[in-house]
C-alpha positions as a printed NumPy array, in Angstrom:
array([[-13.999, -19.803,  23.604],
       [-12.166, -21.696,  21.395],
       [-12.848, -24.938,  22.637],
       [-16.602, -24.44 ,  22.174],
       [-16.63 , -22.983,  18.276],
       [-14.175, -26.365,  17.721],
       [-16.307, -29.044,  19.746],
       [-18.991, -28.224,  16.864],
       [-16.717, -27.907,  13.731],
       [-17.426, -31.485,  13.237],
       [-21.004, -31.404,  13.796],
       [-23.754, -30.96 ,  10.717],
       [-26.186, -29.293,  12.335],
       [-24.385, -26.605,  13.589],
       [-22.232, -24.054,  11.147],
       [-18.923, -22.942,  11.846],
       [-19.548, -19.424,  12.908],
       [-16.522, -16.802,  13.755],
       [-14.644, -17.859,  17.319],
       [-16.999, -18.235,  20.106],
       [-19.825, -18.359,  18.544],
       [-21.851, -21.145,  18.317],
       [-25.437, -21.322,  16.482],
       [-27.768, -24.007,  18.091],
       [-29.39 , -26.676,  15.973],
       [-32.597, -25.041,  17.157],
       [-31.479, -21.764,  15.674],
       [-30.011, -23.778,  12.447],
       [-33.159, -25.247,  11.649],
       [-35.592, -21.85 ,  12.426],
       [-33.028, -20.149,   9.908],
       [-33.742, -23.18 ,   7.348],
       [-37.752, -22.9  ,   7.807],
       [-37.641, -19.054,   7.132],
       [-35.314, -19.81 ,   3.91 ],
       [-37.305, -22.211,   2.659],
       [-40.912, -20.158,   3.019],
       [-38.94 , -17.264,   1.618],
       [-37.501, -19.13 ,  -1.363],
       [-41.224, -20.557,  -2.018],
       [-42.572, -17.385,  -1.81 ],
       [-40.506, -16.155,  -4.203],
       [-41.008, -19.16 ,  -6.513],
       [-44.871, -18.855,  -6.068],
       [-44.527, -15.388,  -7.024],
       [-42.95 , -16.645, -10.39 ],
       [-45.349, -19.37 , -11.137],
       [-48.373, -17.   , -10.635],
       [-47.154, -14.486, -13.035],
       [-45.679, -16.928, -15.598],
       [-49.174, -18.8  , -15.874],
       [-51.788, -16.283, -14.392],
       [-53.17 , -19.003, -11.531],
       [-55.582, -16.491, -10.696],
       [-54.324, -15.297,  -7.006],
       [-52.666, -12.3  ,  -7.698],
       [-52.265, -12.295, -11.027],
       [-55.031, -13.201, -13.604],
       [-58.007, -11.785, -12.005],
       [-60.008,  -8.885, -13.577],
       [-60.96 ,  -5.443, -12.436],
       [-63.985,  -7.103, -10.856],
       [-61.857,  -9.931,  -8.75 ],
       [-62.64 , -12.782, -11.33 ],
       [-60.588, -15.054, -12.517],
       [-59.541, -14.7  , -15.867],
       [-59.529, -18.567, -17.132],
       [-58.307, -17.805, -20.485],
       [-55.001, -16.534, -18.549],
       [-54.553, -13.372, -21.143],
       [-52.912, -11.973, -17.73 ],
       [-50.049, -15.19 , -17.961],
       [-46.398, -13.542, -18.934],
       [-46.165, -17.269, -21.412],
       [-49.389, -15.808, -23.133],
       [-47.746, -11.99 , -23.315],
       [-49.002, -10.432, -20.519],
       [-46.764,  -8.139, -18.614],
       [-45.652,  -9.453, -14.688],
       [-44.814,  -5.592, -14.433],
       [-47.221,  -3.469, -15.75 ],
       [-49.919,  -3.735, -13.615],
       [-48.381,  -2.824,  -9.925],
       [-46.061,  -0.925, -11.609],
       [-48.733,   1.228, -12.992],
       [-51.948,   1.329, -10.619],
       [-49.934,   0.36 ,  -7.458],
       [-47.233,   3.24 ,  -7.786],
       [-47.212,   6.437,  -5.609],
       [-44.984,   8.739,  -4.108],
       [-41.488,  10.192,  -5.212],
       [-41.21 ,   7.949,  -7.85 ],
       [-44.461,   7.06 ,  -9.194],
       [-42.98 ,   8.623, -12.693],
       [-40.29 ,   6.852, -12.787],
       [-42.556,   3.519, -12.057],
       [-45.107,   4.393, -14.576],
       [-42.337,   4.559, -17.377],
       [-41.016,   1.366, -17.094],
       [-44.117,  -0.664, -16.581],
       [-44.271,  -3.622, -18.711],
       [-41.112,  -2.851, -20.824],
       [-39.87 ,  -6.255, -21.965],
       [-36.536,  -5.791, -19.763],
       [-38.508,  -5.284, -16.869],
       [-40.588,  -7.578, -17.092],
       [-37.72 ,  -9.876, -17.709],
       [-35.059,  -9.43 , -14.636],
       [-38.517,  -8.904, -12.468],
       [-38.977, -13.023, -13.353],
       [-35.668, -14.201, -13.912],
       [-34.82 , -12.273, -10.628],
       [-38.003, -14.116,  -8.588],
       [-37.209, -17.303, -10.562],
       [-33.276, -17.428,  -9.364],
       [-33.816, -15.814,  -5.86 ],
       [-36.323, -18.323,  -5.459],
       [-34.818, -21.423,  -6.296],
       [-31.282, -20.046,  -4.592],
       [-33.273, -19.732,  -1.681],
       [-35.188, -23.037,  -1.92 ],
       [-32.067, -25.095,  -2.281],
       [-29.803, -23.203,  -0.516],
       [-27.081, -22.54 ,  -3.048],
       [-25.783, -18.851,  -4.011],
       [-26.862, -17.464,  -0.669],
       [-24.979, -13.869,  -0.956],
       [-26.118, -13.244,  -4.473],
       [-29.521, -14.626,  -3.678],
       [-29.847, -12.703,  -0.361],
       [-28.304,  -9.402,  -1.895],
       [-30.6  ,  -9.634,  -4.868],
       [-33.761, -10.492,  -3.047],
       [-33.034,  -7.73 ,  -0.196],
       [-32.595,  -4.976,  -2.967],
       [-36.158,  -6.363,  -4.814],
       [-38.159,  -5.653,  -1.93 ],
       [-36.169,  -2.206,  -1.482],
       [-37.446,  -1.532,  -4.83 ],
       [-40.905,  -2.571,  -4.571],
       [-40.81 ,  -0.988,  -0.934],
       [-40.262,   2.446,  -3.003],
       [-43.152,   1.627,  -5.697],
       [-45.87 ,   2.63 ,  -2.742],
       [-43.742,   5.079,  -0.939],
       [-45.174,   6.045,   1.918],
       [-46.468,   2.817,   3.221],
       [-49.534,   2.7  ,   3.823],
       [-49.759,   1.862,   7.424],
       [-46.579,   3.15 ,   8.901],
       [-44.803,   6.44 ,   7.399],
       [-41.838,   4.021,   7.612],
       [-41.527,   0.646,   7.513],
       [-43.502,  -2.21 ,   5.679],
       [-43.635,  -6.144,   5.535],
       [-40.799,  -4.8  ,   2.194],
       [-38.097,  -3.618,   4.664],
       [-38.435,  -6.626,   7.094],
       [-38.373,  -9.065,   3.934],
       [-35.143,  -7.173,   3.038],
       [-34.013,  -7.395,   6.916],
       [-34.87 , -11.277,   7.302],
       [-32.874, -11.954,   3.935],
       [-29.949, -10.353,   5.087],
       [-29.667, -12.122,   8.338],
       [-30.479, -15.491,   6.408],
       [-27.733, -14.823,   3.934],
       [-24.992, -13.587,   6.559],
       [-25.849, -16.536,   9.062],
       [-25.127, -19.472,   6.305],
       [-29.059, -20.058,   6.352],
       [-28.408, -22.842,   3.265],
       [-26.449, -25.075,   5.07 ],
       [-28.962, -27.033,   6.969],
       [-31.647, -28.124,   5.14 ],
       [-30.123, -27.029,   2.117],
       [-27.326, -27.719,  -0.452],
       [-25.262, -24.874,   0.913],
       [-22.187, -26.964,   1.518],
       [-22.029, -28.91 ,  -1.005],
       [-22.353, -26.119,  -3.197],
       [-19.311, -24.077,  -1.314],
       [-17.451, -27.166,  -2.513],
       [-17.586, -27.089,  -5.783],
       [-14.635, -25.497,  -8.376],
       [-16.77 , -22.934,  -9.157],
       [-17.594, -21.322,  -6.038],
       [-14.045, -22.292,  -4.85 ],
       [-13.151, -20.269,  -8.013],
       [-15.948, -17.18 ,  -7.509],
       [-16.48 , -17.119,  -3.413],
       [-19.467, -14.371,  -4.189],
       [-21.486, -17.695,  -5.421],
       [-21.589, -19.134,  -1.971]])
C-alpha cells in the first residue's frame, strides 16, 4: 500500500491522501467542478444581493423587477430581512424575525457569501471556507424548519454534506490555488487557513 500512495506523491493531479489511498484524476477533477459551481454560487448569491440583479433579489411582491434596485444592499436595502422575515417558520421563526435586517446580520450574511465564495472559487482557505459555508446552510436549513418536502432533509443539509467532503478531500488543489496557498508563511504559520 505504500508503494501506490508514493508512485503518485509526485504527480499534480492526484493529492497525497493518508497511506493507501489514492484519489483518481477523474475523482480530482469531479471534486474541482463541484467546488467551483459551489464557490460561484455563493459569489452569485453576493452579487445579487449587493446590486439587486433582479433574480432573487430586487423583484417586487408582484415578481417585477425593481429597476431602480431600492432592494440592492449598496443602495440600503437589507440582504436579510426579507427571507429572514416572510421565509421563516418553525422553532425558531422568533428568533429569525428579530434579527432580520439588523446591520450585523446583514453584514457577516455578505461578507460570509463574499469570502466562502471566493475561498471556494480559488481554492484557498478550504477548512475555514468549508466549515463556514457548511454551518450557513445549517442555519438557513433551520430558517424553514420543517422542510417543506421532506420532514428531514433539504437541498441545505446536502449543501452542508457536499462542502464537507470538498473541504476534507483537498477539493482546492486541482483546479485551484490550494497548494500554493498551503505554501505560504502564513498558512505554514496558521494550518486552519489551508
Amino acid at each position: 500500500m505504500t508503494t501506490i500512495a508514493r508512485s503518485h506523491a509526485h504527480r499534480p493531479d492526484v493529492a497525497p491522501q493518508q497511506e493507501g489511498q489514492v484519489v483518481t484524476p477523474f475523482a480530482r477533477r469531479a471534486l474541482a467542478v463541484t467546488r467551483i459551481g459551489f464557490g460561484l454560487t455563493f459569489l452569485w448569491a453576493f452579487l445579487d444581493k449587493l446590486l439587486a440583479l433582479g433574480f432573487s433579489t430586487g423583484r417586487d411582491e408582484t415578481g417585477a423587477v425593481d429597476r431602480l434596485g431600492d432592494a440592492a444592499w449598496v443602495n440600503g436595502g437589507s440582504p436579510t430581512e426579507g427571507f429572514l422575515t416572510f421565509g421563516a417558520d418553525g422553532p425558531f421563526q422568533g428568533l429569525y424575525h428579530d434579527i432580520a435586517g439588523a446591520w450585523w446580520a446583514d453584514t457577516l450574511f455578505m461578507v460570509g457569501l463574499a469570502g466562502i465564495g471566493l475561498a471556494l472559487t480559488l481554492g484557498i482557505g478550504m477548512r475555514l471556507a468549508t466549515a463556514a459555508g457548511a454551518l450557513l446552510y445549517v442555519l438557513m436549513w433551520t430558517v424553514v424548519l420543517p422542510p417543506e418536502n421532506n420532514p428531514v432533509l433539504d437541498d441545505h443539509l446536502l449543501g452542508a454534506a457536499t462542502l464537507v467532503a470538498l473541504g476534507a478531500l483537498g477539493a482546492g488543489d486541482t483546479w485551484g490555488f490550494g497548494r500554493a496557498w498551503a505554501r505560504t508563511s502564513l498558512v505554514r504559520r496558521f494550518p486552519v487557513l489551508r
